[in-house]
VOBA-1610 file (N, C-alpha, C; in pm, whole numbers, padded with zeros to 5 digits, always signed):
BEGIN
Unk+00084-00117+00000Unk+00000+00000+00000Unk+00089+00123+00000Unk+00092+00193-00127Unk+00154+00287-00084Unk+00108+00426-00099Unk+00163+00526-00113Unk+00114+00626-00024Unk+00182+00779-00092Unk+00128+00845-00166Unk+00205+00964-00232Unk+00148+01101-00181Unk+00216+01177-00206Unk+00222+01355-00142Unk+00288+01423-00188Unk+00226+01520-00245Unk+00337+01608-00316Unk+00355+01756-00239Unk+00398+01663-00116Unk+00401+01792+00002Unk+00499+01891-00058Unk+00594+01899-00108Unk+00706+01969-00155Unk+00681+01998-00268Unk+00573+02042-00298Unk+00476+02167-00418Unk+00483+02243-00312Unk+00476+02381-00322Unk+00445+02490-00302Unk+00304+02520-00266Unk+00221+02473-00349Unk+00077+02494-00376Unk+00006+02384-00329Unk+00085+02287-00289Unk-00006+02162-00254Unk-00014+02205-00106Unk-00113+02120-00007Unk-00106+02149+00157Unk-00009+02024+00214Unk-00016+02091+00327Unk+00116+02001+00415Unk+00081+01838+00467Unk+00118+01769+00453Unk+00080+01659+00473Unk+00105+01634+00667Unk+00002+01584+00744Unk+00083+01493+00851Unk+00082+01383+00872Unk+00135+01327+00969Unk+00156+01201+01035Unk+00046+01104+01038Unk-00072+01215+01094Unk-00195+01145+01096Unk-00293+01136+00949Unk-00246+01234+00903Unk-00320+01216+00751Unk-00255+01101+00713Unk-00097+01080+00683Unk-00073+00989+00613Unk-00081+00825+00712Unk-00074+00828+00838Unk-00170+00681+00915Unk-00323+00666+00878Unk-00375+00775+00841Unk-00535+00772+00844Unk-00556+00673+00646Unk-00487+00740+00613Unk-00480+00668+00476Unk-00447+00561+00427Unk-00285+00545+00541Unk-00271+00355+00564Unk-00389+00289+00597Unk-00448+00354+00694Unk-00540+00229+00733Unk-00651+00238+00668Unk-00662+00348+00604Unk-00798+00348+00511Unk-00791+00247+00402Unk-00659+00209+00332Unk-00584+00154+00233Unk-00585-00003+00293Unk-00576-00023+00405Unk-00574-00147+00460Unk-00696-00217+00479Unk-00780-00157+00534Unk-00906-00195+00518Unk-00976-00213+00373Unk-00970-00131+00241Unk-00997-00139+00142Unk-00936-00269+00102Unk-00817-00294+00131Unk-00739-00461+00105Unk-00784-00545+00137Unk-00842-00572+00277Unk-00893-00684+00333Unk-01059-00662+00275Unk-01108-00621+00249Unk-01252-00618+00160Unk-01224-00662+00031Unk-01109-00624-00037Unk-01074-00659-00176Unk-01040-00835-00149Unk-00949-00871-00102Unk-00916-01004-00091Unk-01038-01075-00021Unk-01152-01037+00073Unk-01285-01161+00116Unk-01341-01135-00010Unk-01286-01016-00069Unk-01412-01088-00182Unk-01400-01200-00319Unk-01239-01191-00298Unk-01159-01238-00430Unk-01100-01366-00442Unk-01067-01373-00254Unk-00978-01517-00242Unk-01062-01616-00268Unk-01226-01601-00198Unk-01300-01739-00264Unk-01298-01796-00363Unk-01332-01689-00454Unk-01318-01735-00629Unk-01166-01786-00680Unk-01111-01739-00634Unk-00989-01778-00686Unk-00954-01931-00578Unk-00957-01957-00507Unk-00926-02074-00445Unk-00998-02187-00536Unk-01161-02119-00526Unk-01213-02224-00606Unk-01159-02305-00716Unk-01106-02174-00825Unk-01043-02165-00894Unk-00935-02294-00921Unk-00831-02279-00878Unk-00741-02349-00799Unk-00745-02479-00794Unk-00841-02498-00713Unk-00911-02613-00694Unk-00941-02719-00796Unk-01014-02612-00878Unk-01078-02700-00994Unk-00975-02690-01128Unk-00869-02662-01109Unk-00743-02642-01189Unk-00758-02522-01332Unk-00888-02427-01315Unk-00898-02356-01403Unk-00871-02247-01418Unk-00760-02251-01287Unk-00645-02146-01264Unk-00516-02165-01339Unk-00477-02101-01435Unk-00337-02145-01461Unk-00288-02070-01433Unk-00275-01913-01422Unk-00183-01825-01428Unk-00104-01790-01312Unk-00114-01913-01226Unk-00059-01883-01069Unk+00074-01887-01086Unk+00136-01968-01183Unk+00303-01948-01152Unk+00335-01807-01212Unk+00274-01732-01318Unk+00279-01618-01367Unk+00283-01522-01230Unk+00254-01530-01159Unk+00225-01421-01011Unk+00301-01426-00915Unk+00373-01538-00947Unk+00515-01588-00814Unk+00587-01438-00872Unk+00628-01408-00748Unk+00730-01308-00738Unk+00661-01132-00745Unk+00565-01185-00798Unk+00483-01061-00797Unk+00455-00927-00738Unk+00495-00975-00627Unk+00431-00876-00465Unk+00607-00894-00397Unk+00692-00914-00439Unk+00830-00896-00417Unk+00832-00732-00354Unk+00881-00777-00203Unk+00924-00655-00129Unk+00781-00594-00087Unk+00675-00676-00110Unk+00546-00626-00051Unk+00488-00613+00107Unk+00666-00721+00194Unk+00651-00691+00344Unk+00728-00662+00394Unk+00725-00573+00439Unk+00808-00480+00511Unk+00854-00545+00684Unk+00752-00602+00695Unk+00764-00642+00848Unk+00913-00703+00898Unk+01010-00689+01006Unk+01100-00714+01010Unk+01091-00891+00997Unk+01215-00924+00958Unk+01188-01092+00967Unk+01182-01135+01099Unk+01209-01113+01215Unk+01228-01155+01340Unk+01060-01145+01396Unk+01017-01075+01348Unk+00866-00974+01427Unk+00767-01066+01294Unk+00816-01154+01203Unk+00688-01251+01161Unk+00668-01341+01231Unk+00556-01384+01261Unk+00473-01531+01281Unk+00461-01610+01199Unk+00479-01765+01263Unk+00553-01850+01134Unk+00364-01878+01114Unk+00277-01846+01191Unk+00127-01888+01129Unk+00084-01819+01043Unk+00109-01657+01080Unk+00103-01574+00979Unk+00200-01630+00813Unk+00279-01665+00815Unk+00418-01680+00717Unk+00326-01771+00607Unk+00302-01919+00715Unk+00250-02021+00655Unk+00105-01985+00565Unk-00005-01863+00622Unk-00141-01860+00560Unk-00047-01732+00409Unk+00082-01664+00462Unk+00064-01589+00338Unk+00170-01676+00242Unk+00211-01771+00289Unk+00298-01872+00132Unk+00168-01908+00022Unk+00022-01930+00025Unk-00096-01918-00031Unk-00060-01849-00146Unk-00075-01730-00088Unk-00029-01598-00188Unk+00071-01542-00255Unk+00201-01591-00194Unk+00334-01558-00183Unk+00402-01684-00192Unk+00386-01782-00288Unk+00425-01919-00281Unk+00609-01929-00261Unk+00618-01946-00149Unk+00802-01966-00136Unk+00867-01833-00139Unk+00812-01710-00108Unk+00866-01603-00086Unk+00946-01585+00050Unk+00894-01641+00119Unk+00943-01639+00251Unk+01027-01724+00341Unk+01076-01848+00205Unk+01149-01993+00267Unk+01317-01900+00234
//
Protein backbone atom coordinates (compact mmCIF):
# COMPACT_ATOMS: atom_id res chain seq x y z
CA UNK A 1 0.00 0.00 0.00
CA UNK A 2 1.54 2.87 -0.84
CA UNK A 3 1.14 6.26 -0.24
CA UNK A 4 2.05 9.64 -2.32
CA UNK A 5 2.22 13.55 -1.42
CA UNK A 6 3.37 16.08 -3.16
CA UNK A 7 4.01 17.92 0.02
CA UNK A 8 7.06 19.69 -1.55
CA UNK A 9 4.76 21.67 -4.18
CA UNK A 10 4.45 24.90 -3.02
CA UNK A 11 0.77 24.94 -3.76
CA UNK A 12 -0.06 21.62 -2.54
CA UNK A 13 -1.06 21.49 1.57
CA UNK A 14 1.16 20.01 4.15
CA UNK A 15 0.80 16.59 4.73
CA UNK A 16 0.83 14.93 8.51
CA UNK A 17 1.56 12.01 10.35
CA UNK A 18 -1.95 11.45 10.96
CA UNK A 19 -3.20 12.16 7.51
CA UNK A 20 -0.73 9.89 6.13
CA UNK A 21 -1.70 6.81 9.15
CA UNK A 22 -5.35 7.72 8.44
CA UNK A 23 -4.80 6.68 4.76
CA UNK A 24 -2.71 3.55 5.64
CA UNK A 25 -5.40 2.29 7.33
CA UNK A 26 -7.98 3.48 5.11
CA UNK A 27 -5.84 1.54 2.33
CA UNK A 28 -5.74 -1.47 4.60
CA UNK A 29 -9.06 -1.95 5.18
CA UNK A 30 -9.97 -1.39 1.42
CA UNK A 31 -7.39 -4.61 1.05
CA UNK A 32 -8.93 -6.84 3.33
CA UNK A 33 -12.52 -6.18 1.60
CA UNK A 34 -10.74 -6.59 -1.76
CA UNK A 35 -9.16 -10.04 -0.91
CA UNK A 36 -12.85 -11.61 1.16
CA UNK A 37 -14.12 -10.88 -1.82
CA UNK A 38 -11.59 -12.38 -4.30
CA UNK A 39 -9.78 -15.17 -2.42
CA UNK A 40 -13.00 -17.39 -2.64
CA UNK A 41 -13.18 -17.35 -6.29
CA UNK A 42 -9.89 -17.78 -6.86
CA UNK A 43 -9.26 -20.74 -4.45
CA UNK A 44 -12.13 -22.24 -6.06
CA UNK A 45 -10.43 -21.65 -8.94
CA UNK A 46 -7.41 -23.49 -7.99
CA UNK A 47 -9.11 -26.13 -6.94
CA UNK A 48 -10.78 -27.00 -9.94
CA UNK A 49 -7.43 -26.42 -11.89
CA UNK A 50 -8.98 -23.56 -14.03
CA UNK A 51 -6.45 -21.46 -12.64
CA UNK A 52 -3.37 -21.45 -14.61
CA UNK A 53 -1.83 -18.25 -14.28
CA UNK A 54 -0.59 -18.83 -10.69
CA UNK A 55 3.03 -19.48 -11.52
CA UNK A 56 2.79 -16.18 -13.67
CA UNK A 57 2.25 -14.21 -10.11
CA UNK A 58 5.15 -15.88 -8.14
CA UNK A 59 7.30 -13.08 -7.38
CA UNK A 60 4.83 -10.61 -7.97
CA UNK A 61 4.31 -8.76 -4.65
CA UNK A 62 8.30 -8.96 -4.17
CA UNK A 63 9.24 -6.55 -1.29
CA UNK A 64 5.46 -6.26 -0.51
CA UNK A 65 6.51 -6.91 3.44
CA UNK A 66 8.08 -4.80 5.11
CA UNK A 67 7.64 -6.42 8.48
CA UNK A 68 11.00 -7.14 10.10
CA UNK A 69 11.88 -10.92 9.67
CA UNK A 70 12.28 -11.55 13.40
CA UNK A 71 8.66 -9.74 14.27
CA UNK A 72 6.88 -12.51 11.61
CA UNK A 73 4.73 -15.31 12.81
CA UNK A 74 5.53 -18.50 11.34
CA UNK A 75 1.27 -18.88 11.29
CA UNK A 76 1.03 -15.74 9.79
CA UNK A 77 4.18 -16.80 7.17
CA UNK A 78 2.50 -20.21 6.55
CA UNK A 79 -1.41 -18.60 5.60
CA UNK A 80 0.64 -15.89 3.38
CA UNK A 81 2.98 -18.72 1.32
CA UNK A 82 -0.96 -19.18 -0.31
CA UNK A 83 -0.29 -15.98 -1.88
CA UNK A 84 3.34 -15.58 -1.83
CA UNK A 85 4.25 -19.19 -2.81
CA UNK A 86 8.02 -19.66 -1.36
CA UNK A 87 8.66 -16.03 -0.86
CA UNK A 88 9.43 -16.39 2.51
CA UNK A 89 11.49 -19.93 2.67
Amino acid sequence: MSTDYDCWKVEEEAVSVQAVIANLNANSANAQKLLLAVLPTLERKMDQGSFKAIKQLQGSNRMAVITAPEKRHPDVLAKLDFILPGYFR
